[in-house]
N, C-alpha and C positions, 0 to 999 in steps of 0.2 A: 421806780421813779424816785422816793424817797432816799434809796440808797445811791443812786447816781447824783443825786443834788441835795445834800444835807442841810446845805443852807442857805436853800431858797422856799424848803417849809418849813411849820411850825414842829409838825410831826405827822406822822400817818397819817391821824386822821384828817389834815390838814391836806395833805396830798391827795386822798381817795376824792374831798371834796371836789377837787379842780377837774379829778377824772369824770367825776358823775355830773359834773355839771352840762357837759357838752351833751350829755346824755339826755339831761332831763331837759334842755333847752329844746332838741329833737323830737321827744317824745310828746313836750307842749303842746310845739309847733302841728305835727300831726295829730294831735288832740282836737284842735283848733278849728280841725279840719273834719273831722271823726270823731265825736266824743266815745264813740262806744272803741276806737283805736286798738289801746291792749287788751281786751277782753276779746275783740275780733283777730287782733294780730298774735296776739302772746301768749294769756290766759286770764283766767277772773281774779287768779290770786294777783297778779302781775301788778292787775288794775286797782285792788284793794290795796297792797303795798303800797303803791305809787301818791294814793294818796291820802297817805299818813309820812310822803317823803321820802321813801326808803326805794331805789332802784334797784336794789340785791336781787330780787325776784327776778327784774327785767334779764340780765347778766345771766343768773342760774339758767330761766329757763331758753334764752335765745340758746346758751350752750349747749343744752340739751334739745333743742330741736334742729341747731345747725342746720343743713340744709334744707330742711322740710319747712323754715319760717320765711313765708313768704315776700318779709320785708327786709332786703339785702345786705339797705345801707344800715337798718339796726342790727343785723348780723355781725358787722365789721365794730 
């Protein structure tokens, strides 16, 4: 994404933001809904991650459970 549009971010990490934000606006949302959410959907570390900010967890482990995670649209 960064390297397809050089200058429309600051840098990387400027890019990854935009990426995880639609993420984390998701995740809220379903929080909001489910406080106990990633610990029931994802895992405990997911949910510890998540909040000190960090969605890398959420990424890692939907990857690794791909099909078996039973929430679809955070699969995608």
């Amino acid at each position: 994404m960064y390297k397809s549009k050089p200058k429309r971010y600051n840098d990387v990490e400027g890019a990854k933001n935009i990426l995880d934000s639609s993420l984390e606006k998701y995740v809220k949302n379903a929080k909001a809904q489910d406080r106990q959410y990633l610990s029931n959907v994802v895992s405990q570390n997911a949910e510890k991650n998540f909040k000190y900010g960090s969605v890398n967890e959420i990424v890692a482990e939907a990857a690794v459970l791909g099909d078996k995670l039973e929430d679809k649209f955070l699969l995608k």
